[in-house]
C-alpha positions in Angstrom: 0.0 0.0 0.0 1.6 3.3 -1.2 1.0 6.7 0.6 -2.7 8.6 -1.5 -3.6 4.7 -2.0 -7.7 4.5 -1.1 -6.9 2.3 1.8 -3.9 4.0 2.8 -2.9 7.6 4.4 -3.0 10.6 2.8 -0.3 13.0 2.7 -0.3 16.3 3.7 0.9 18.5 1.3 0.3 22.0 2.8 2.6 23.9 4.8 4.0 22.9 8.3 1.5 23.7 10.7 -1.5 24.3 8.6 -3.8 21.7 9.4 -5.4 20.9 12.7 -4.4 18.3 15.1 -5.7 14.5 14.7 -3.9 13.3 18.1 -2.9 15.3 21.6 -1.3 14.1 24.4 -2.2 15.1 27.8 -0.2 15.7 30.8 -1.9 13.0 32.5 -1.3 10.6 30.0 -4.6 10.9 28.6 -4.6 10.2 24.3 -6.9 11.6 22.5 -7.3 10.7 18.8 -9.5 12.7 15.9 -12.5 10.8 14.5 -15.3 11.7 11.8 -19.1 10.8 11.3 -22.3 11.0 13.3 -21.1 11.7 17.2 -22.7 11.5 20.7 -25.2 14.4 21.2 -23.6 17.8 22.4 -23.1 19.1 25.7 -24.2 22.4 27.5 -21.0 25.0 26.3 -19.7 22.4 23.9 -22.0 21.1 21.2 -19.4 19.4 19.1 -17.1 16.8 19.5 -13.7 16.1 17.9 -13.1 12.6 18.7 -12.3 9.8 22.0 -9.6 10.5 24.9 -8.1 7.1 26.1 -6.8 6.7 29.5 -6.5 8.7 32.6 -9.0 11.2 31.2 -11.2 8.8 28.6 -14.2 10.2 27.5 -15.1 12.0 24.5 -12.8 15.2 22.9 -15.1 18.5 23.2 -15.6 21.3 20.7 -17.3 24.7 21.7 -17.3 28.0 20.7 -16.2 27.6 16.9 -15.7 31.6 16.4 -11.9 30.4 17.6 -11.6 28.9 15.0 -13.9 30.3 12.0 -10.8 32.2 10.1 -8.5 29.7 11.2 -8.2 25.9 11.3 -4.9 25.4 12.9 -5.5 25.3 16.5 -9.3 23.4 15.7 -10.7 22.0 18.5 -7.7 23.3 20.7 -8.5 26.1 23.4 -5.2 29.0 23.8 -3.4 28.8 27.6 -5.3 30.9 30.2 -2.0 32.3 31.0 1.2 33.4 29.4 3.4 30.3 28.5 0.9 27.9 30.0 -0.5 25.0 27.8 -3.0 25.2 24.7 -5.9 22.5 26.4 -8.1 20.5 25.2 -11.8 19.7 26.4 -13.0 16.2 27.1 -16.1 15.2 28.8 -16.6 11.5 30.6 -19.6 10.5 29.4 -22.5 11.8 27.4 -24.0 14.2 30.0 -21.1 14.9 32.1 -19.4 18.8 31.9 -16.2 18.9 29.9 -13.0 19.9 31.5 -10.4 21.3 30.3 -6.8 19.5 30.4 -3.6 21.0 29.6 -1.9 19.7 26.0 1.5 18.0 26.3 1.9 17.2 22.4 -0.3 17.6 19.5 0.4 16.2 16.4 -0.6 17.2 12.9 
């Protein structure tokens, strides 16, 4: 299976740093992979979702307030550091129903 095959990857041909991330590592140790299709209903402050968080922190990867990202896909369903030189974080919510919280980004790859 070659790279572009229909069962294979694709590859990314834009610029470094243009597309959005489709895994993140937690601090924790929490993983959190990208997925696509129908998802679990949305939650009160985040009616999207992104994907599934495995370990520590499992549950599913929460996506709110899409003005961040409207002009700019880079950082998608990333949230910026509440403080200078803290961690970009990511939202994830235990269940269905349960309140996301937010959970500081040790790697996030492209």
């Amino acid at each position: 299976m070659q790279l572009g095959d229909s069962l294979g990857f694709r590859q990314n041909t834009g610029a470094p740093d243009q597309s959005s991330p489709v895994r993140v590592e937690l601090v924790d140790g929490t993983v959190c992979v990208r997925a696509t299709g129908a998802g679990p209903q949305g939650i009160p402050g985040y009616p999207y979702w992104a994907g599934s968080c495995f370990g520590p922190s499992a549950g599913v990867w929460r996506v709110g307030e899409p003005e961040l990202w409207k002009d700019d896909l880079r950082h998608y369903a990333l949230y910026p550091p509440v403080k200078a030189g803290g961690y970009w974080q990511v939202a994830v919510a235990s269940g269905d129903t349960a309140p996301a919280k937010r959970i500081d980004v040790q790697t996030a790859y492209r």
